[in-house]
N, C-alpha and C positions, 0 to 999 in steps of 0.2 A: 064467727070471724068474718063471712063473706059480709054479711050486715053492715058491722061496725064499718068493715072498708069501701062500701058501698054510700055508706051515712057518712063517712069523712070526705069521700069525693067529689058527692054534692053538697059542701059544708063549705067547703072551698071558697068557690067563687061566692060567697058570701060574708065569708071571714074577711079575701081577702081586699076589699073595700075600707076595714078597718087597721087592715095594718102597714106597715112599709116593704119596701124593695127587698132586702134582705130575709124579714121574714115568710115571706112568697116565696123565695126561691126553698129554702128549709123547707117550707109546707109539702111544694111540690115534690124535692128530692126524698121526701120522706111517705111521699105516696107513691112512691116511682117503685122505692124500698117495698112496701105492702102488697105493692102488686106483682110484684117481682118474686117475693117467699111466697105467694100464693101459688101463681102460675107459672112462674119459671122465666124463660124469654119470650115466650108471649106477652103475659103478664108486666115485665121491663118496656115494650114497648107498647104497651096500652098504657103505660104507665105513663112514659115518659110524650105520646102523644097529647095524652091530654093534660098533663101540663104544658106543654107549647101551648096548647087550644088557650087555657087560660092565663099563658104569659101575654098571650096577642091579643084577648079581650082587656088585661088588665092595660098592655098600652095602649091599643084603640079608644077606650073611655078614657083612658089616664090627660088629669087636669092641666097636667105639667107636659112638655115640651121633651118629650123621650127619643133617643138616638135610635132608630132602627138596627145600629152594629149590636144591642143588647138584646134584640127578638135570635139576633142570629147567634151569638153567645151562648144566650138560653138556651138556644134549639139544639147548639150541637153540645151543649153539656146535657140536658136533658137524653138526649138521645146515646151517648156515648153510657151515662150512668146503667141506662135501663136494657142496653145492650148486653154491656160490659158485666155487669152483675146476672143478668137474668141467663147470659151463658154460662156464668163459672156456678153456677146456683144449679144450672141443669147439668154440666160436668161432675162436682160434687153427686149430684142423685144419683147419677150414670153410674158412676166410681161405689159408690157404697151398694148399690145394688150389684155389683158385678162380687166385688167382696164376701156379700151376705149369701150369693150363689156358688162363690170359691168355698167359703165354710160349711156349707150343705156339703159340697160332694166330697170336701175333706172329713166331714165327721160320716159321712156315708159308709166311705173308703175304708176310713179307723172301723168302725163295726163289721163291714164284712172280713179285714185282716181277723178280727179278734174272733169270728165266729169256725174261720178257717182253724186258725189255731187252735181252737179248742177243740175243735172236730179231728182232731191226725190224732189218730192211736198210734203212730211209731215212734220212737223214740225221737229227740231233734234237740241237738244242740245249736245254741247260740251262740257264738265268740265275736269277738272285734279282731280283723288282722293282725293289728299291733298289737297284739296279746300274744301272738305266738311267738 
C-alpha cells in the first residue's frame, strides 16, 4: 500500500503536464485522501502540503497567465481537506479503540460475575422488585 502511494506521488507531477486545472486539483485531493487513511493527521498534512508544492509548480511553469487568488484557494482547500479529514480519521481510531477496550473489560467483568456465581454453595435467589 505504502508503495503504490508512494508511486502515485511521484506520478503526479508527471501526469499533471498532461491534464487540465480541474483534474489536478481531483488528483491532488485524492492523494491528500491516501495519505490521510495511511497516517492520520500527519499524513492530511503531508498530503495536503505537497499538493500546494505541486499546485505552485504547476503555476509557475503554467503557459497561460494564472491568477495567484487560485495558489491561495488551492492552498487553503488543500490544507483545510488534509486537516479536516486526517483529525476526524484520528477521532474515529481514538473512538473505536476506546470501544474495543470498553468490550474487553466488559466481557472481563461478565466472566468474573459468572465464575462468582457458580462458586456460592448457598442458596440465592434472584427476583426483580416489581415482581413482588
Amino acid at each position: 500500500m505504502i508503495t503504490a502511494i508512494i508511486a502515485y506521488a511521484v506520478l503526479i507531477p508527471f501526469i499533471s503536464n498532461y491534464i487540465g486545472i480541474p483534474e489536478k486539483g481531483i488528483l491532488g485531493t485524492f492523494l491528500i485522501f491516501l495519505f490521510t487513511m495511511m497516517w492520520g493527521l500527519r499524513g492530511g498534512i503531508i498530503g495536503a502540503v505537497y499538493s500546494i508544492i505541486n499546485l505552485g509548480y504547476y503555476i509557475a511553469n503554467s503557459p497561460h497567465q494564472i491568477d495567484n487568488s487560485f495558489l491561495v484557494l488551492g492552498t487553503v482547500l488543500y490544507l483545510f481537506i488534509g486537516i479536516a479529514l486526517g483529525r476526524l480519521l484520528d477521532v474515529v481510531r481514538s473512538q473505536k479503540a476506546n470501544l474495543s477496550n470498553l468490550l474487553e473489560s466488559l466481557e472481563q467483568k461478565e466472566t468474573n460475575y459468572h465464575q462468582l456465581f457458580d462458586t456460592i454453595v448457598d442458596c440465592l435467589f434472584v427476583f426483580d422488585i416489581n415482581d413482588i
